[in-house]
N, C-alpha and C positions, 0 to 999 in steps of 0.2 A: 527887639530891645532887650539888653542883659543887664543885670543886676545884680550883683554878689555881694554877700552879707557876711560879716565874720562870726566865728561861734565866742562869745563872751561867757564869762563864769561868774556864778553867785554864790555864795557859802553857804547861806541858810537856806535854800530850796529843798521839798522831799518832790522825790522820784515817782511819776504814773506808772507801778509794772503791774506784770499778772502772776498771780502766786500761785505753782500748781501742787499740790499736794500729795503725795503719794496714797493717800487715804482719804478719810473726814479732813474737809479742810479747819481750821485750828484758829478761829476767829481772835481767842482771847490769846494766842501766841503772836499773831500778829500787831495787837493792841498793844502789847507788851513789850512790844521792843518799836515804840510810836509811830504804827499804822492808823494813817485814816482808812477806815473798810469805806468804797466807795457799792461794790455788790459781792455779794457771796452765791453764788454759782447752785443751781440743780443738776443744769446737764452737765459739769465737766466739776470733776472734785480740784474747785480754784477759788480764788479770792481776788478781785480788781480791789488796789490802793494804792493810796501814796505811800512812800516808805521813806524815813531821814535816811540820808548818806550813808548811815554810821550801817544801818543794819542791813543792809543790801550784802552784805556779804558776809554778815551772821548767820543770818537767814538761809543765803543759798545751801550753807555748810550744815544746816540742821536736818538731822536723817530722815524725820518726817516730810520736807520737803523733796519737789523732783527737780524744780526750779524755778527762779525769778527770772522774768524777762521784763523789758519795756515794755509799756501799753503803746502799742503800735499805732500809725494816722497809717486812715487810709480817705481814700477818693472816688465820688460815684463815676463810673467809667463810662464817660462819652456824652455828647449829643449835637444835634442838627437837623429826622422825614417820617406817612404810612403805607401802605399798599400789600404787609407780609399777612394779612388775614388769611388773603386768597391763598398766598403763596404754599402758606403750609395746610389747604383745603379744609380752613375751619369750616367756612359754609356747608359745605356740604354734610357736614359731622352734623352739624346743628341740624339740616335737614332730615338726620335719622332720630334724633329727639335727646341727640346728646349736648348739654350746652353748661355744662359742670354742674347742675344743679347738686346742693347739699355738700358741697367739699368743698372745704376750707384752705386758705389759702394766707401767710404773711409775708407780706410784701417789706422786706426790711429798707428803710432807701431813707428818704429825706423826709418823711411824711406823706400824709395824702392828701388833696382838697376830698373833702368826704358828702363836703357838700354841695359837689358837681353835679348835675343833671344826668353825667351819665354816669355816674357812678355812686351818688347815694344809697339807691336803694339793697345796693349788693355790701354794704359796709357793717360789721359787725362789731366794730369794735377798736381798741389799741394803747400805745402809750407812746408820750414823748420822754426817750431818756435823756434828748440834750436839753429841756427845760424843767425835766423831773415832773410831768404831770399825765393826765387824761388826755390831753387834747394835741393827736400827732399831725396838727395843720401844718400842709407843706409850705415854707416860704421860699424855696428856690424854683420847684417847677419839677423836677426832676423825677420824683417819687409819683406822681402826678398822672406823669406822661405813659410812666414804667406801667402803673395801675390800668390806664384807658387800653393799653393792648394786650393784657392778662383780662380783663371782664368789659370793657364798655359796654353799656348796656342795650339790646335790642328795641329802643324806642323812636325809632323814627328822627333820631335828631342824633348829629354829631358823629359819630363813629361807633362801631361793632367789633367789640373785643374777641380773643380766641375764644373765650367761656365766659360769653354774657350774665350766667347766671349764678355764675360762683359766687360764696361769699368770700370774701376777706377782711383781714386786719390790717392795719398801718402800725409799720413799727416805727417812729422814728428817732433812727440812730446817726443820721448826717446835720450838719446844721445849714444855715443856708447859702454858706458859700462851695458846700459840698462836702467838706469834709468829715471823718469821723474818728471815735477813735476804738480800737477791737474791745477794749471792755464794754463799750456800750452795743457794739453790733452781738457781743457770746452775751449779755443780759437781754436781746432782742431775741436770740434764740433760744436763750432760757425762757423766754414770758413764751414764746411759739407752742415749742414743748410742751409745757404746762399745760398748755389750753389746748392740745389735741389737736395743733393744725394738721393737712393731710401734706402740704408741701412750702417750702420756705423759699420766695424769689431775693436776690442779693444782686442787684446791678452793683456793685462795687468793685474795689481791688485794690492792692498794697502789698507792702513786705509779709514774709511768711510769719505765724506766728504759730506754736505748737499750741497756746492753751486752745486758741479761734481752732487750730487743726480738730484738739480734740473736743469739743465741742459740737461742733459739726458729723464727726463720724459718731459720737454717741446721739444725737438727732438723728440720724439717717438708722441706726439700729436699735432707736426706738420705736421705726417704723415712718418716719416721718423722709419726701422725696426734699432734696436738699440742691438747688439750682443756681448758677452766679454767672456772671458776665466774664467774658476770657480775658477781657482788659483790651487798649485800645494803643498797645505799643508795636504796632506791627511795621511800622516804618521807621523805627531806632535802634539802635543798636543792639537792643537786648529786647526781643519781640517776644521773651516766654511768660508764658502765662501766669497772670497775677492768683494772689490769696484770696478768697478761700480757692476759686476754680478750682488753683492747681492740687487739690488735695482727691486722695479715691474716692473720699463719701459722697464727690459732689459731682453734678452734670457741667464738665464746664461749655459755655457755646460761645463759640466764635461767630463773625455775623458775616453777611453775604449782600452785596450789591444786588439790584432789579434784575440782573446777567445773570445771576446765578454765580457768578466769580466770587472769590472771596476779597473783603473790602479791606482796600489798602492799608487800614488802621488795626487791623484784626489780629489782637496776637495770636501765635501759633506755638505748636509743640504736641510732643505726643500725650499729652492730657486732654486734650481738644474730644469731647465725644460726641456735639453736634453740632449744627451749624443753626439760621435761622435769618431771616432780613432783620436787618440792622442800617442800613441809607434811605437817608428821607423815611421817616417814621413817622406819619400824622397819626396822634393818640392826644388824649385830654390835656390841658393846662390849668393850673390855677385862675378860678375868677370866671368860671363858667366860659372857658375858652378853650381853642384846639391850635393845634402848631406843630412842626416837623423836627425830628431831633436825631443824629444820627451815632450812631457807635455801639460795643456788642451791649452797652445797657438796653441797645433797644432790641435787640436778639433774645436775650434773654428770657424776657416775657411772652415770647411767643412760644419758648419751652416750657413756660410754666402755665402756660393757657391748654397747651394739648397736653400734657400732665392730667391738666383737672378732669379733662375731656374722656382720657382713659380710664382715670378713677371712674369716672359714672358707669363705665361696661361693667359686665358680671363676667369673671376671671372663674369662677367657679367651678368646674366639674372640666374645665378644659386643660391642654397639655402647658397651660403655661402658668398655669398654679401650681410653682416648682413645690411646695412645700405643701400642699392639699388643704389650707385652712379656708379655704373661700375669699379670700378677699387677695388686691394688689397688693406687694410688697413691694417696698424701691427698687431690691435688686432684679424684682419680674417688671416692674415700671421700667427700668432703666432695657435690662434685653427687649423687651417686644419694642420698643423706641429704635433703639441699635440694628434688630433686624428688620425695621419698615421705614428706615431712612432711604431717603432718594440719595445714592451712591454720586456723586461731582468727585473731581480731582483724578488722582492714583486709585486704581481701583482697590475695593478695601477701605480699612482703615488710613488715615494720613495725617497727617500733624495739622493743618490746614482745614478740614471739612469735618474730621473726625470720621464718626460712618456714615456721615451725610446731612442732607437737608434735613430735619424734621418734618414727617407726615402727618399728620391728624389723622386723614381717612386710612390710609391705610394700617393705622397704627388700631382704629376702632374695629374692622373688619375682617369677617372671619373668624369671630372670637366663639361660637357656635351657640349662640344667644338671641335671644329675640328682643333688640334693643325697643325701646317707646316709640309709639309711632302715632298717639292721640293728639300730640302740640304739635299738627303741621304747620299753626301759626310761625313755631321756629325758623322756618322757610324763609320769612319774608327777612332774616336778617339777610336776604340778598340786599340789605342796606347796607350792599356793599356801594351804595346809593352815594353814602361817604368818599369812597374809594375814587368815584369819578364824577360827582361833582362839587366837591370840596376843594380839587387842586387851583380854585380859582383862589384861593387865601395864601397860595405859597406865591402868589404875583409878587407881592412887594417885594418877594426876595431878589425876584431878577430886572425889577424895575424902580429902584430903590429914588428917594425921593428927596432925602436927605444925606448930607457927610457927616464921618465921625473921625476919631482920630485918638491919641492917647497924648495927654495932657502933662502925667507925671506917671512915671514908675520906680516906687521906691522899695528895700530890701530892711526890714527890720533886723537888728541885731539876734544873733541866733540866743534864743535862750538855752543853756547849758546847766548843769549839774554834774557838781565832784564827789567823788564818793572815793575811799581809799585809792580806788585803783581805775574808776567808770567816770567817763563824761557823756551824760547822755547828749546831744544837741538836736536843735531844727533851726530851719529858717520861714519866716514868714516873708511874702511879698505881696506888693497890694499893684495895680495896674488902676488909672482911673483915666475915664472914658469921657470925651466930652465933644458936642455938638461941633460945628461950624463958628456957631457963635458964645461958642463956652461954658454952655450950658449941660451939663450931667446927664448922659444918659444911664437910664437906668434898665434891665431888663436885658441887656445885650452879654452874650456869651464871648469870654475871652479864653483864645486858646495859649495855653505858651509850653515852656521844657523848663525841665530843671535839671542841670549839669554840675559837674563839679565830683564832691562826693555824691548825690546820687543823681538817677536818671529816671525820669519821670517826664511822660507827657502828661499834661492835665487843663481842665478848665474850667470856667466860673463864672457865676452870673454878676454884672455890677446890681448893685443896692441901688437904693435911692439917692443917694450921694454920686453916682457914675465909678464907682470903685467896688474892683475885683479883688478878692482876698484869694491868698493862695496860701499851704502852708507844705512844708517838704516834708518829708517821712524822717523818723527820730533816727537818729544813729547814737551807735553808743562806742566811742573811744572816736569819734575821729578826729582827723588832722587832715586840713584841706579846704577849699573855698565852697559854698554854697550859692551857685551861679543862677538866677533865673532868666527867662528871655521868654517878653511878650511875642508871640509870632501873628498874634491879627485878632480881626472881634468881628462880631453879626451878629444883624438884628433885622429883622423883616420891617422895609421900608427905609433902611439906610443901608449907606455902602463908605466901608473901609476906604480912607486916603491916607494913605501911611505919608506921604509929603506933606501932610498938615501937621506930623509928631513935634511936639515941644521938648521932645527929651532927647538926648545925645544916643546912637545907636552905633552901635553901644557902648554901653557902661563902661570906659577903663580904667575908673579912681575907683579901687575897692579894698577893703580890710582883707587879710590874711586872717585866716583861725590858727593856720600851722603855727606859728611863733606862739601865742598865746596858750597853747593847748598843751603845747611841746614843754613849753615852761614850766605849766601847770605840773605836766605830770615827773618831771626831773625833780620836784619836791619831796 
């Protein structure tokens, strides 16, 4: 089902960008020429705010700045399954008495249920920057999922994370239809920073942005391992890897089928440096519940689970303590990863696997240390107990009990902003989902594309209402249509019947932006 939205203009809007500075950033300069400061930055000398029309191009022109950009949307990448514990031989890590204990971990995503059963007691902490407060409760599911396969906890119920014992924080910088926007994910890794995490997981991805770039690389040479999802465009047109991945500071991981294959959805390119299972992912849900979710978000956490797993070894007096201080450093985290990857694809390095699957065990061993060996309790996390007999919950998927279908799909008017010479735009679209007998489902994952000016796979959970919000990544000057198109929806215990749709497929009565924009800007 497609939908396209025109980009419309408003005179009195100010602009979301990110202000980077070439120094101290310059709060009362921005105030000055009527900035709302929404955060002023530690790790990256920048400022998120709003800024009127008028000074967006005063500003860029002032020598103490480096540049203004949009504050960029972005999308947590992917989902739909578990079984990569084994894959990447957490278990047996655990059995030598490594299970992250004492290394810290922020998880930046959609929030966490913090008060899961398997993951309570490993939580230390966090903030929500999409509602401004203390409490990063996930409402989508997503941050959730991401959290139970970086720590679920060894207690006999539910599932067994790569590092049971790790602590972590929730940062939550997505809201709950998933999206977010980079001022709130570089203030997620400012509050990280701050508080001495040892590694920063990011299931997300989006357009490039330099202040997010720099950001990230000043985290990673603070000392901090810096990790994100490769994105889930690997069957469109443009399969290369989303932001931050695509940046040096960061591990990006592409995700890998039960085969070992790499999963059809997986973007690639030579930034790709590991790999990790990513299909069918059973990991935590919100509400003291568990479910399967598939795409490199769920690869991801399984880099950052044998991350933790490595911090607990002692690097100390051996040849991989490039720098002789005793402790890991990312760029020693990242080599001993890179040379104990299980090698798939082109031999070598490849755009595709990167340098391989991620190992735990052999990423621990050999390090010429005498790792813990008094918690042989840790053993019993052969609750990989999870792993085979838990798949009786993924029944309803293939034996679904109910029909759904898509009711209405509509494209709001792109909101836009003129500035001398800039229009920034997006488009929102919402998909709404409903039963057999009309009734709203809620909880069900909608996948679709966004074409036009840009191109984007993405997906979203409906609400309570049975409606999927979606929103397009901001462009700045364009001219062109903002196309969306639902492609299908799941939900454990019903099944898609796209002949039930009430809406026209597709969409061919749609606004133009070109004339409108075009207008605009011949003024």
């Amino acid at each position: 089902m497609v939908a396209p939205a025109s980009a419309v203009s408003s005179d009195n809007e100010k602009v979301p960008v990110l202000i980077q500075f070439k120094n101290k950033p310059d709060a009362q300069l921005v105030k000055a020429n009527g900035g709302e400061i929404k955060y002023e930055y530690d790790v990256v000398p920048a400022i998120a705010a709003e800024l009127p029309l008028k000074a967006i191009d005063a500003l860029s022109k002032n020598p103490n700045i480096d540049l203004v950009e949009p504050d960029g949307i972005a999308q947590i990448t992917g989902e739909t399954i578990p079984w990569g514990i084994e894959r990447v031989n957490a278990p047996e890590v655990h059995a030598l008495g490594f299970t992250g204990n004492g290394i810290k971990v922020a998880i930046i995503d959609t929030g966490v249920d913090y008060n899961h059963p398997d993951l309570a007691a490993n939580y230390l902490g966090g903030y929500d920057y999409v509602n401004d407060d203390s409490s990063p409760m996930d409402d989508n599911g997503h941050g959730t999922h991401v959290a139970g396969t970086v720590l679920g906890i060894d207690n006999d119920i539910g599932v067994i994370g790569v590092s049971p014992d790790v602590g972590f924080y929730a940062l939550k910088a997505a809201n709950s239809a998933g999206y977010c926007s980079w001022s709130d994910v570089i203030a997620s890794i400012n509050w990280a920073v701050n508080n001495d995490v040892d590694v920063i997981s990011m299931s997300l991805g989006g357009s490039y942005s330099s202040t997010l770039k720099a950001a990230c690389d000043n985290a990673y040479n603070s000392g901090t391992v810096v990790i994100a999802s490769a994105g889930n465009t690997g069957d469109e047109d443009d399969p290369s890897v989303l932001s931050p991945a695509d940046y040096d500071s960061v591990i990006a991981v592409a995700a890998i089928e039960s085969s070992n294959s790499i999963a059809y959805f997986s973007s690639y390119g030579p930034q790709i440096e590991l790999a990790a299972p990513g299909r069918y992912i059973y990991s935590t849900l919100p509400g003291s519940s568990y479910g399967s979710y598939s795409g490199t978000s769920m690869a991801a956490p399984h880099v950052t689970g044998v991350v933790a797993l490595l911090l607990n070894t002692d690097v100390s007096g051996t040849n991989l303590d490039l720098d002789n201080d005793g402790t890991w450093d990312p760029a020693e985290v990242r080599a001993r990863l890179q040379s104990t990857a299980t090698d798939f694809g082109t031999a070598g390095k490849d755009d595709y696997y990167g340098y391989g699957l991620v190992n735990a065990l052999a990423a621990v061993s050999n390090l010429d240390q005498a790792p813990a060996t008094e918690e042989p309790a840790t053993e019993e996390p052969a609750t990989e107990v999870p792993a085979t007999e838990e798949p009786a919950t993924e029944t309803p998927v293939t034996d679904p009990v109910s029909s759904m279908h898509f009711s209405v799909l509509t494209i709001d008017p792109t909101s836009t902003v003129k500035a001398n010479k800039h229009v920034f735009a997006y488009a929102t679209a919402k998909a709404t989902v409903v039963d057999a007998d009309g009734n709203p489902v809620p909880g069900a994952t909608v996948s679709g594309d966004w074409s036009g000016l840009v191109s984007e796979t993405v997906s979203a959970v409906t609400d309570a209402t049975g409606v999927a919000t979606f929103q397009s990544s901001q462009l700045k000057n364009p001219t062109g249509d903002f196309i969306f198109s639902a492609n299908g929806v799941t939900l454990a215990g019903y099944e898609y019947n796209s002949d039930d749709n009430t809406c026209t497929i597709p969409v061919s009565d749609y606004f133009s932006s070109t004339a409108a924009l075009s207008s605009y800007l011949q003024k």
